[in-house]
C-alpha positions as CSV (number, residue, x, y, z in Angstrom):
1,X,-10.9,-13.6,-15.2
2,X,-7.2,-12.1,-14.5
3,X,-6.5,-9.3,-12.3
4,X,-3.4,-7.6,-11.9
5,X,-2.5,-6.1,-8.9
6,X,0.5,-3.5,-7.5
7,X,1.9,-4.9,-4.4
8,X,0.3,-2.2,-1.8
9,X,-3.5,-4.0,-2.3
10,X,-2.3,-7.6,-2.7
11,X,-3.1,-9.0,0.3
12,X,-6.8,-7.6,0.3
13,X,-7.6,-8.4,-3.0
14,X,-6.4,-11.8,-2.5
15,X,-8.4,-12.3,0.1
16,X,-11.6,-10.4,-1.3
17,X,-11.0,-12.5,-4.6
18,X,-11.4,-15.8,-2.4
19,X,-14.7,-14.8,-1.2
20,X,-15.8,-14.0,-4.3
21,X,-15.1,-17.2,-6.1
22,X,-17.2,-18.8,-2.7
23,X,-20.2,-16.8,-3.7
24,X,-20.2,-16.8,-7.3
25,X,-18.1,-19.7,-8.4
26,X,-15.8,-17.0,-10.5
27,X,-12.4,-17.8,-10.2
28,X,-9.6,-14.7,-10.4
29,X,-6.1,-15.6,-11.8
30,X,-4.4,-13.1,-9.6
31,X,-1.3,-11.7,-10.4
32,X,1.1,-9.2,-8.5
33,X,4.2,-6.8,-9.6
34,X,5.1,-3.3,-8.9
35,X,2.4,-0.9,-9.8
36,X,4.7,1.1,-12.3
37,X,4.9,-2.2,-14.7
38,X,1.6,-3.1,-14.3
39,X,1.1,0.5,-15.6
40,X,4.0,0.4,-18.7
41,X,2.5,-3.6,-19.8
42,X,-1.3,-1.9,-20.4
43,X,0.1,0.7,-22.5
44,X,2.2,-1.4,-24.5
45,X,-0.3,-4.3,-24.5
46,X,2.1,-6.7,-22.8
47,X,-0.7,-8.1,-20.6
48,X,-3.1,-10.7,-20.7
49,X,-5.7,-9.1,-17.6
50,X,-8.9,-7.9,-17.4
51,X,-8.4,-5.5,-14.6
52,X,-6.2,-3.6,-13.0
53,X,-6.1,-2.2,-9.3
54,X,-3.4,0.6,-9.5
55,X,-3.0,4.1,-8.0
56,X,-5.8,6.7,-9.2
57,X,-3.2,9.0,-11.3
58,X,-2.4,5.5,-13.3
59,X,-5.8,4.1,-13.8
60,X,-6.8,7.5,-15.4
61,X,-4.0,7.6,-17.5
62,X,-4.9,4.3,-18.7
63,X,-8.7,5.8,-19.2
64,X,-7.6,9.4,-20.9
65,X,-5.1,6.9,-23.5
66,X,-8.7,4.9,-24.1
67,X,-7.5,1.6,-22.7
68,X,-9.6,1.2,-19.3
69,X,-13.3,1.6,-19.0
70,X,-14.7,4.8,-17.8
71,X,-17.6,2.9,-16.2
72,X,-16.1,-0.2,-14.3
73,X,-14.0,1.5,-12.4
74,X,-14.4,1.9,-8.4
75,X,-11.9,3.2,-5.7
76,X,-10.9,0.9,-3.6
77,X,-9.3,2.8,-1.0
78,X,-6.3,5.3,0.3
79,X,-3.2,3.9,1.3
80,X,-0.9,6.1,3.8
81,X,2.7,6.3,5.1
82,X,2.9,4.9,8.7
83,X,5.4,3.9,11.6
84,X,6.3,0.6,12.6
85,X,8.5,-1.1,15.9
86,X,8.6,-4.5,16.4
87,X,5.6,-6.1,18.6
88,X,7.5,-6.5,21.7
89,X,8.0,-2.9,21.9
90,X,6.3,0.2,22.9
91,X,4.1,1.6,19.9
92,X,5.3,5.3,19.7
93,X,2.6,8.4,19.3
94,X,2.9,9.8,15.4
95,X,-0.4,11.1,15.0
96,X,0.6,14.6,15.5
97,X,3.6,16.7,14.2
98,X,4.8,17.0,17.3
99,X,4.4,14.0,18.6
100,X,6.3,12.6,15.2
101,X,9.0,14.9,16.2
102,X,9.7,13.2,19.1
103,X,9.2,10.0,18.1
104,X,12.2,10.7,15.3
105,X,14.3,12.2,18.1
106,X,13.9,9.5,20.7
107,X,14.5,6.8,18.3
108,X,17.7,4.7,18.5
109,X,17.3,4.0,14.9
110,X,15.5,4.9,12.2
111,X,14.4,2.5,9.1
112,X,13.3,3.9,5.7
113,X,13.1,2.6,2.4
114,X,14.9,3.8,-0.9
115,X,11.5,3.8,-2.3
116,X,9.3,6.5,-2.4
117,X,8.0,6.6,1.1
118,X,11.3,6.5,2.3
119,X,12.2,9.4,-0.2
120,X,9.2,11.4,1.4
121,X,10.2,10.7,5.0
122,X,13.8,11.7,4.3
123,X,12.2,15.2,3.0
124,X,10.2,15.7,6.0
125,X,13.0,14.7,8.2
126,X,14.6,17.2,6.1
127,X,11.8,20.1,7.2
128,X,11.9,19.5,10.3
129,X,15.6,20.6,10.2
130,X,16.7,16.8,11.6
131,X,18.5,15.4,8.7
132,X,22.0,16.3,10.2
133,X,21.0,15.1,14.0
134,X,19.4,11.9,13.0
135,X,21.9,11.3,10.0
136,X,23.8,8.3,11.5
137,X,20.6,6.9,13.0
138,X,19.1,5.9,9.2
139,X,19.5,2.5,7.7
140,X,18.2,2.2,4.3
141,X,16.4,-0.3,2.3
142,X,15.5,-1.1,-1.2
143,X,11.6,-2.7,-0.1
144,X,9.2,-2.4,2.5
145,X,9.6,-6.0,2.7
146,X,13.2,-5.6,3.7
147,X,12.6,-3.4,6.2
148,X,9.5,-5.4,7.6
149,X,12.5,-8.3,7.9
150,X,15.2,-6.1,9.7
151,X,12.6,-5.3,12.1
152,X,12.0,-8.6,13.0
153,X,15.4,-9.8,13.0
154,X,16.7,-6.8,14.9
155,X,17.2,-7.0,19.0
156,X,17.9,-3.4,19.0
157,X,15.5,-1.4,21.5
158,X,14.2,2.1,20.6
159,X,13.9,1.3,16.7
160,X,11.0,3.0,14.8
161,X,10.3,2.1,10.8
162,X,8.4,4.0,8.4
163,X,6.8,2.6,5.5
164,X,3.5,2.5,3.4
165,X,0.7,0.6,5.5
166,X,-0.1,-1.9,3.8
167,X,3.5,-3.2,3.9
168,X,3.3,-3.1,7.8
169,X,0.3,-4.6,8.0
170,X,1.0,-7.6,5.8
171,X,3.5,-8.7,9.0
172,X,1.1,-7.9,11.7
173,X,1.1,-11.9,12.8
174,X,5.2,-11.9,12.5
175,X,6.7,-9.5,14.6
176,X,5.4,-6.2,13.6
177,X,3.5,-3.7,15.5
178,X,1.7,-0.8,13.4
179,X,1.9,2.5,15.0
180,X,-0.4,3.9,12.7
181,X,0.0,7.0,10.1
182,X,1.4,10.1,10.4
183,X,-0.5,13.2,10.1
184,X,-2.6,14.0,7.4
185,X,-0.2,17.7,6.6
186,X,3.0,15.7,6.3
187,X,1.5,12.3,4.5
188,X,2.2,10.7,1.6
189,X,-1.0,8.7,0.5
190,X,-2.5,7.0,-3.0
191,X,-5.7,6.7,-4.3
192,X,-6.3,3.1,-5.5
193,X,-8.4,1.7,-7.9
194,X,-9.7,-1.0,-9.8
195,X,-10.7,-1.0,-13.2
196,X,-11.8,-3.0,-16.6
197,X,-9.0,-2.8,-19.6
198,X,-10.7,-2.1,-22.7
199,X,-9.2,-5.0,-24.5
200,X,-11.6,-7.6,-22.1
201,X,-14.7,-8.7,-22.8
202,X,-15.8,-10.1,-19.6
203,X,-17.9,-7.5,-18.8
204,X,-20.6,-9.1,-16.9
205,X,-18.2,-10.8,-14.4
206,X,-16.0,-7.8,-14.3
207,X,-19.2,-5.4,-13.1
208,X,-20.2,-8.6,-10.4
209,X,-16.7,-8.1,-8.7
210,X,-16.8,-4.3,-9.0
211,X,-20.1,-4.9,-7.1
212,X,-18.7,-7.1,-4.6
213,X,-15.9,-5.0,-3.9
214,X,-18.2,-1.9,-2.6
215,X,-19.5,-4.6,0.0
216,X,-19.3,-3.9,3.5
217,X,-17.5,-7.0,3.4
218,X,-14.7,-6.2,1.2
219,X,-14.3,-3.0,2.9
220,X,-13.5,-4.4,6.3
221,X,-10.9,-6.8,4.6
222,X,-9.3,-3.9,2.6
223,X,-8.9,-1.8,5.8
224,X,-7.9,-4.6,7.9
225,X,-4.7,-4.3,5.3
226,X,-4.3,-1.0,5.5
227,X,-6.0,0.2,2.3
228,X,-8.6,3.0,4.6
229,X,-11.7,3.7,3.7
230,X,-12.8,7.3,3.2
């Protein structure tokens, strides 16, 4: 069975995957890319998987175009914007508005993304009428991943990143300290789920890993990533 991925829910379903083949002997050919291909290849019938784990919006497109199963589908969880500093530092306060404010105007320097987490923080740094005052403060980066290594590289004190969670998360053991996610009124968060493409017909093992996956088990591993459960 094959299961593609976006990159935000790799490391959980990796890990839930594992488990799985432990307890049923199934073995998952998982694959990873950016969720937007993953998306374009089902359309166009460019892929070889079974399922899917994408952002809600794409896995009902897939469903309304009749190519993904309106029954084996699950959510798997909500994935949020957060702040990171490196783990040596002090974790900064951004569960509030106000305390986010701060946070941005005690910073030494500011790491975003050119991706579109980064785009939402440069709005809301926008709103909060700070764009100007923290303008030479910003370094920018194509990935998550790259800023996850600037952190870590960086000796510069007083340096807060903001990225999606699960990106933060994935270098908890390497230098990165999660701050957690900024408020719900000024978030950015996905929807994710997994779900069978119409062209498989492994039905029987597809519904045995959709039941898995609503374990209490692979729960905790999903939110230990950063995927929360609501």
């Amino acid at each position: 069975m094959k299961v593609l991925t976006a990159g935000a829910t790799r490391e959980g379903f990796s890990e839930c995957a594992s488990a799985f083949k432990s307890q049923t002997g199934i073995a998952i050919d998982t694959a990873t890319t950016h969720g937007h291909l993953i998306h374009e290849q089902a359309i166009v019938g460019q892929t070889n998987a079974d399922m899917v784990l994408l952002p809600s919006h794409m896995t009902e497109d897939l469903q309304q175009k009749g190519l993904a199963s309106d029954t084996d589908c699950i959510e798997i969880g909500v994935i949020r914007i957060g702040a990171a500093v490196r783990a040596a530092e002090t974790v900064p306060d951004v569960s509030t508005l106000d305390s986010l404010t701060q946070t941005l105007l005690n910073a030494r320097s500011l790491v975003l993304t050119t991706a579109p987490s980064g785009v939402h923080m440069d709005t809301l740094i926008g709103r909060l009428g700070l764009s100007v005052k923290l303008a030479d403060r910003i370094t920018r980066y194509d990935t998550g991943t790259m800023v996850n290594e600037h952190l870590i590289e960086s000796e510069l004190a007083g340096e807060v990143a903001f990225g999606v969670a699960t990106e933060i998360l994935f270098c908890r053991d390497k230098g990165v300290a999660y701050a957690g996610p900024i408020p719900e009124k000024v978030q950015m968060s996905h929807r994710y789920c997994v779900v069978r493409l119409n062209r498989s017909d492994k039905v029987a093992p597809v519904r045995q890993l959709l039941d898995y996956l609503q374990t209490v088990d692979a729960r905790s591993v999903f939110a230990s990533t950063g995927v929360d459960q609501e």
